[in-house]
C-alpha positions in Angstrom: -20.4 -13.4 -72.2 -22.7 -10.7 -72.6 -22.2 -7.7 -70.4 -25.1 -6.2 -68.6 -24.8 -2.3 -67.6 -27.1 0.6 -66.1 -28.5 3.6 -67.9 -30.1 6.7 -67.0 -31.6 8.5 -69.5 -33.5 11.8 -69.3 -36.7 12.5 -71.2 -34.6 15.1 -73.0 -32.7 12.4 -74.9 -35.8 11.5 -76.7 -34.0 9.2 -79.5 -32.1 7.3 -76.6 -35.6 6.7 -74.9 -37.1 5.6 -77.7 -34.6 3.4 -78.9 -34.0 1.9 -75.9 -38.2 0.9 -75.6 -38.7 -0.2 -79.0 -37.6 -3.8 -79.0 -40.4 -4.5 -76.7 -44.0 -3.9 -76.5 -45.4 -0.3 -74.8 -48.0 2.4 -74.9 -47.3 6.0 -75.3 -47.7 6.4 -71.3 -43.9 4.9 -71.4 -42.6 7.4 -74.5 -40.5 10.4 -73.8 -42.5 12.5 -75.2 -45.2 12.0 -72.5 -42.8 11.9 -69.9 -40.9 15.3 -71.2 -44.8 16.5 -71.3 -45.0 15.4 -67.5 -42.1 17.2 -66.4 -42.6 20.0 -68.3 -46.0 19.9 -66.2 -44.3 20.0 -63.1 -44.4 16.5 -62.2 -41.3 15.6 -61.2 -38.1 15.1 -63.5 -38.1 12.3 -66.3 -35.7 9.6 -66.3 -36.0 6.1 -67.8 -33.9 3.4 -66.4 -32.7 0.8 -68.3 -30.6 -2.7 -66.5 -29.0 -5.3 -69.2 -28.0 -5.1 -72.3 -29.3 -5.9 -76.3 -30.2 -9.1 -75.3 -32.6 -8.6 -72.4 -33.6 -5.7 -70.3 -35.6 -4.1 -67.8 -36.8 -0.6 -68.4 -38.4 1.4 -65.6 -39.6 5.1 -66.8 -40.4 7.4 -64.1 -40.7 11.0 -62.2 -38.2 11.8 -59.4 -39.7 15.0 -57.4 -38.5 16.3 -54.8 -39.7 16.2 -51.4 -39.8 19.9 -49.3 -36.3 21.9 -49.7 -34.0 18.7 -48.7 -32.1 16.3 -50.7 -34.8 13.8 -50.4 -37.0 12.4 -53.2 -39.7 10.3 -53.8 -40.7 8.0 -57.2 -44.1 8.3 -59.0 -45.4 7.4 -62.7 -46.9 9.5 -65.3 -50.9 10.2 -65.1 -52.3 6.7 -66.5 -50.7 3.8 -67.0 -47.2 2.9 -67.7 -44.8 1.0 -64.9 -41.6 -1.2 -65.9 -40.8 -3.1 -69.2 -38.8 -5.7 -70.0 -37.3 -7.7 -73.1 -35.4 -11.0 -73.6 -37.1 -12.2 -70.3 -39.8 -14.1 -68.6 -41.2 -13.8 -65.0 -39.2 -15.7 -62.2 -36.0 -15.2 -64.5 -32.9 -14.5 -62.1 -32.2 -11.5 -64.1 -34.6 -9.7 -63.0 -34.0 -10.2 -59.2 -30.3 -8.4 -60.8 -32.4 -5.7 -62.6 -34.2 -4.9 -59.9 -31.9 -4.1 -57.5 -29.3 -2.3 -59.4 -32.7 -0.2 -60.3 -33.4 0.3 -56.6 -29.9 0.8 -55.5 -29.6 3.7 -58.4 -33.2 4.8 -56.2 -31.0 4.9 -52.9 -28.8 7.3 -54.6 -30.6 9.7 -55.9 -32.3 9.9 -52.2 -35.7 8.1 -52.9 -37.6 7.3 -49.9 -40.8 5.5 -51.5 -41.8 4.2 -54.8 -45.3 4.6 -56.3 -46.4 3.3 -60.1 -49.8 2.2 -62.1 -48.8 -0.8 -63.8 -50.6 -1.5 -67.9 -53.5 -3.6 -67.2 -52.8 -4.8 -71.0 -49.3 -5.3 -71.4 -50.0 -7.1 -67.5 -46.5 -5.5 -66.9 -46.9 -5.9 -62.9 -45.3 -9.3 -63.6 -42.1 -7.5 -63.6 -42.1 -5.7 -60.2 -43.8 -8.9 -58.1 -42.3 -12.1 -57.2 -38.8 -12.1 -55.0 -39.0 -8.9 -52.5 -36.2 -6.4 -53.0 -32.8 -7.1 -52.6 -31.0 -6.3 -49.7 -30.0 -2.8 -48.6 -33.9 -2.8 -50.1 -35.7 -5.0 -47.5 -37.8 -2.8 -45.8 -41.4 -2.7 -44.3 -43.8 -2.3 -46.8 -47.1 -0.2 -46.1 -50.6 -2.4 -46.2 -51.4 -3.4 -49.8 -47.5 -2.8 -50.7 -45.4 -4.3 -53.1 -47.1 -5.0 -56.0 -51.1 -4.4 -55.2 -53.9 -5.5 -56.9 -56.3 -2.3 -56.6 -59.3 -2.8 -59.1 -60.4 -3.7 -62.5 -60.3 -2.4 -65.9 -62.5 -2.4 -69.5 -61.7 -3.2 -72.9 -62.9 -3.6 -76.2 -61.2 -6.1 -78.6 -61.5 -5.0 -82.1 -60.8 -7.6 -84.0 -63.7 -9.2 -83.5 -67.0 -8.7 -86.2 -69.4 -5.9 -85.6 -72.6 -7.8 -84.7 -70.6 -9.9 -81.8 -68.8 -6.5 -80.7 -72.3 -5.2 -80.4 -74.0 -7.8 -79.1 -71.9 -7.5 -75.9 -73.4 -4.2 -75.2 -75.5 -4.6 -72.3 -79.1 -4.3 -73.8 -79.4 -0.8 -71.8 -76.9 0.4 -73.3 -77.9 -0.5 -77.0 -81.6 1.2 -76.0 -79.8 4.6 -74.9 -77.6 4.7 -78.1 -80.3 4.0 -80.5 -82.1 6.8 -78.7 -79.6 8.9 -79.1 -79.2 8.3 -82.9 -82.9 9.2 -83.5 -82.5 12.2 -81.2 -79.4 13.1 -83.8 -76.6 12.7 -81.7 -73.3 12.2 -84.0 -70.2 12.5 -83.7 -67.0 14.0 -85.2 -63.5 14.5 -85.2 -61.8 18.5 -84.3 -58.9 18.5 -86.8 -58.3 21.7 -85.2 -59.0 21.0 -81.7 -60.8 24.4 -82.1 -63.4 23.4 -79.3 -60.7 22.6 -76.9 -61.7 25.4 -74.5 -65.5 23.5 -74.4 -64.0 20.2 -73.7 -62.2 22.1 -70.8 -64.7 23.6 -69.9 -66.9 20.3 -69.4 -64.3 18.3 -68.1 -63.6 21.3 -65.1 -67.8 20.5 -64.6 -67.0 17.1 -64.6 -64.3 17.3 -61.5 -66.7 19.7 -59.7 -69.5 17.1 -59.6 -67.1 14.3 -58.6 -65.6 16.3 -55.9 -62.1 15.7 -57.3 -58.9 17.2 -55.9 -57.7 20.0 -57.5 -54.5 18.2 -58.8 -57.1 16.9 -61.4 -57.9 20.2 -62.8 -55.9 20.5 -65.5 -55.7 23.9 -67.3 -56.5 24.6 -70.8 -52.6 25.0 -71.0 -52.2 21.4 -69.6 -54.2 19.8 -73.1 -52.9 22.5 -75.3 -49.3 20.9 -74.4 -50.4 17.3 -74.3 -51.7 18.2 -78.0 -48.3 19.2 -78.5 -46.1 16.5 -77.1 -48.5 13.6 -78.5 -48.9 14.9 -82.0 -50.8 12.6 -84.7 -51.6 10.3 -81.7 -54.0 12.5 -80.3 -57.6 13.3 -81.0 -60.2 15.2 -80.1 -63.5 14.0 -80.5 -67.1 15.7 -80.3 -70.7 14.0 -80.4 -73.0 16.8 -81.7 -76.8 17.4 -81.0 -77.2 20.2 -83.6 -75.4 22.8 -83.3 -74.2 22.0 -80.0 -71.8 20.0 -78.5 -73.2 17.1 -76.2 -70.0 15.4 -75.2 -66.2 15.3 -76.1 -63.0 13.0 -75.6 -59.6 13.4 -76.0 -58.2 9.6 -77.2 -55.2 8.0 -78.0 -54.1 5.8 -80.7 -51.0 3.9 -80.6 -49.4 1.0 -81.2 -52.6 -0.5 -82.7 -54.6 0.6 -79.4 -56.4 3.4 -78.7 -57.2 4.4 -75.0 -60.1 6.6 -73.8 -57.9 9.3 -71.8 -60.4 11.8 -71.2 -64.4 11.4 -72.3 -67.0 14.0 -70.8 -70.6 15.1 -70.9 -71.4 18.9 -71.4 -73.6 18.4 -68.4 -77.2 20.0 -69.9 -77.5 17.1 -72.1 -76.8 14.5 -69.1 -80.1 13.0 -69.5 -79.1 11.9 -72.9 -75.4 10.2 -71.8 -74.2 11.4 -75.0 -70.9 10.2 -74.2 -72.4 6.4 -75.0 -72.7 7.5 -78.5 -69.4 9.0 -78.6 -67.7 6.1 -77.3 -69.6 3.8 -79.6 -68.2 5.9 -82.4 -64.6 6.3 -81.3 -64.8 2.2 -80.7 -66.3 2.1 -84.8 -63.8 4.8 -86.1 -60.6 2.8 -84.1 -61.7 -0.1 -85.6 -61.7 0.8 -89.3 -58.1 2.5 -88.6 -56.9 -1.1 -87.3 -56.6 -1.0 -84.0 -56.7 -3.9 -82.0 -57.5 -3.0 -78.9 -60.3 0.1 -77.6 -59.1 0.6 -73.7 -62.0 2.4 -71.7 -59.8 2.4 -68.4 -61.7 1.6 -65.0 -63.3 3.5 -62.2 -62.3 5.8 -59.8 -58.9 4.5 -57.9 -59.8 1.3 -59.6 -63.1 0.8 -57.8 -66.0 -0.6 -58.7 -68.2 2.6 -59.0 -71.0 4.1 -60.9 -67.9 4.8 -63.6 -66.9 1.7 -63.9 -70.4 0.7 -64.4 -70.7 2.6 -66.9 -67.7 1.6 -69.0 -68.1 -2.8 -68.0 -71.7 -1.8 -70.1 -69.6 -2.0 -73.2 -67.8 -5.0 -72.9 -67.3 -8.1 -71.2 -63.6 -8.1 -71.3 -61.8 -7.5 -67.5 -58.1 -6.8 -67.4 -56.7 -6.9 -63.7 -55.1 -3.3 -62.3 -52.2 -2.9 -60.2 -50.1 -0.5 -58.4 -46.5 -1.2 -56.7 -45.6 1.1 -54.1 -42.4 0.5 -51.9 -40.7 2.3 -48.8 -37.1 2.2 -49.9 -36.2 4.7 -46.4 -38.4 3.5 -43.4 -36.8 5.9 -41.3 -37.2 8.7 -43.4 -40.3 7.7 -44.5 -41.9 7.5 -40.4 -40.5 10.9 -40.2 -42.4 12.6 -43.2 -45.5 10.6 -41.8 -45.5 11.9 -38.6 -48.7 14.0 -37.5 -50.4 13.1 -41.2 -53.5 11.5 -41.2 -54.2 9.7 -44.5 -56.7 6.8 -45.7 -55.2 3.1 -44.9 -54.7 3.1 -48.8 -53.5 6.1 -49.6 -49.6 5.8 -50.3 -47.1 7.5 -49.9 -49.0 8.9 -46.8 -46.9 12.0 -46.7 -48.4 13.2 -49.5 -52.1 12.3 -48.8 -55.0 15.3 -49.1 -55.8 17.7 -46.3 -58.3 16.2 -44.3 -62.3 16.6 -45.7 -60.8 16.3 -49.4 -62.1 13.0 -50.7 -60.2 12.5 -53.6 -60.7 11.4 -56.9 -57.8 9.3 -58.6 -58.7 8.3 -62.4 -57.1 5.9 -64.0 
């Protein structure tokens, strides 16, 4: 008989993490090292747990942060995409009903009122949050959309398949504005150095500003100096050049045999250009002949299907589903943080929602 048990492990025990993630497949959202990064950040605190044993598992990373001066605390996920994993397990398997509840009873006693994640619209690791609700002492109201939530759509580019049919699903507007580009001389290049990290900053801060974003999303020039730091070799920094000058620049990340597009702006006086096209096209070219797999561009805004999204679906045809699971594991407690906030019907946990006349910007 196998014996199934409960770990907590903090992001300071980086080997324990690791080991205990690398049986199955992941992204570097789920590592410790991006976790540690997030707390480090001011996030919340970095724990992964872990319910069952060598033979199958359930691993949930996550932030606990705290919620005003009391004991209380709510659950989020690092910025992008991570959410649960599990090995030695399908969906609908008993064992996860167990997995899940000794999770969310291990919740209840470290004071957690509600539960937010982004799921991995590639790994499609939603499948091991939905199904049976929680447990009992866990059956509780859920908000509108809650449990696990379908909340937009995202783009990729496989990479396995042969140049011509990779670029033959480039809309036709697309092709036209990076062929203009190339005349123009766009081309890009990697920063060994990151030396031009304070330009990229600089364009991405523009970038907020015209989108109206909250000011969580302003992350300092301290904020990608340390996510240099924590990611290593698996970050990049990217720049598409027009002379002299820089046009556009990304920071992506390769991993596992993907590479995901986690930040790619325009310097904004060469917006007529979309610069960024040809950067993209050249990440997606250079990711390719390093053996990746898989080029993830991400989605839109909150998942919607905006002018950003637009903009990415233009390189691909291939749609991968994005979810979010958000819980209320203390109604009462969570009725009382609520009270007097008005947020957005989607907006979860509401507690936490923007003062009123800040839109938002959530990207993903």
């Amino acid at each position: 008989m196998t014996i199934e048990s409960m770990q907590l492990i903090p992001a300071s025990a980086e080997s324990d993490w690791n080991r205990a993630i690398e049986t199955t497949p992941h992204d570097f959202y789920h590592t410790a090292a991006y976790h540690r990064f997030s707390q480090d950040c001011g996030e919340g605190e970095a724990f992964l747990a872990v319910y069952g044993s060598a033979r199958r598992y359930l691993a949930w990373p996550y932030l606990l942060r705290p919620l005003g001066s009391g004991e209380l605390r709510d659950v989020t996920s690092v910025y992008g995409y991570a959410g649960p994993l599990a090995f030695g397990c399908a969906p609908g398997d008993p064992f996860l009903d167990r997995a899940r509840d000794r999770i969310g009873r291990l919740w209840l006693s470290q004071k957690v009122v509600t539960v937010f994640t982004r799921f991995h619209p590639l790994l499609e690791n939603h499948r091991w949050a939905e199904g049976a609700p929680w447990e009992p002492p866990l059956r509780a109201p859920l908000v509108p959309g809650g449990g696990v939530h379908a909340g937009g759509v995202s783009v990729s580019i496989d990479l396995t398949r042969p140049e011509a049919a990779t670029w033959h699903d480039y809309q036709s507007g697309l092709r036209n504005r990076i062929h203009h580009g190339r005349r123009l001389g766009l081309a890009s290049e990697i920063d060994e150095g990151w030396s031009h990290l304070e330009d990229f900053v600089r364009f991405y801060h523009a970038t907020m500003e015209r989108n109206h974003a909250l000011s969580y999303y302003f992350f300092s020039l301290d904020y990608f100096r340390r996510l240099r730091q924590a990611l290593g070799a698996h970050a990049f920094l990217l720049l598409a050049r027009l002379g002299g000058e820089i046009a556009a620049a990304g920071i992506f990340i390769e991993y596992a045999g993907s590479v995901q597009n986690h930040f790619c702006v325009n310097n904004e006086q060469y917006l007529r250009l979309a610069p960024s096209k040809v950067l993209l096209d050249d990440v997606r070219r250079w990711a390719q002949e390093r053996g990746n797999h898989v080029f993830h561009l991400g989605g839109g805004r909150g998942g919607r299907q905006d002018s950003l999204f637009g903009f990415k679906a233009a390189f691909s045809r291939r749609r991968h589903l994005f979810y979010t699971g958000r819980w209320i594991l203390d109604p009462i407690a969570y009725h009382a943080l609520c009270a007097g906030i008005r947020a957005a019907p989607d907006f979860f946990p509401a507690y936490r929602a923007p003062l009123a006349g800040q839109e938002g910007l959530r990207a993903i």
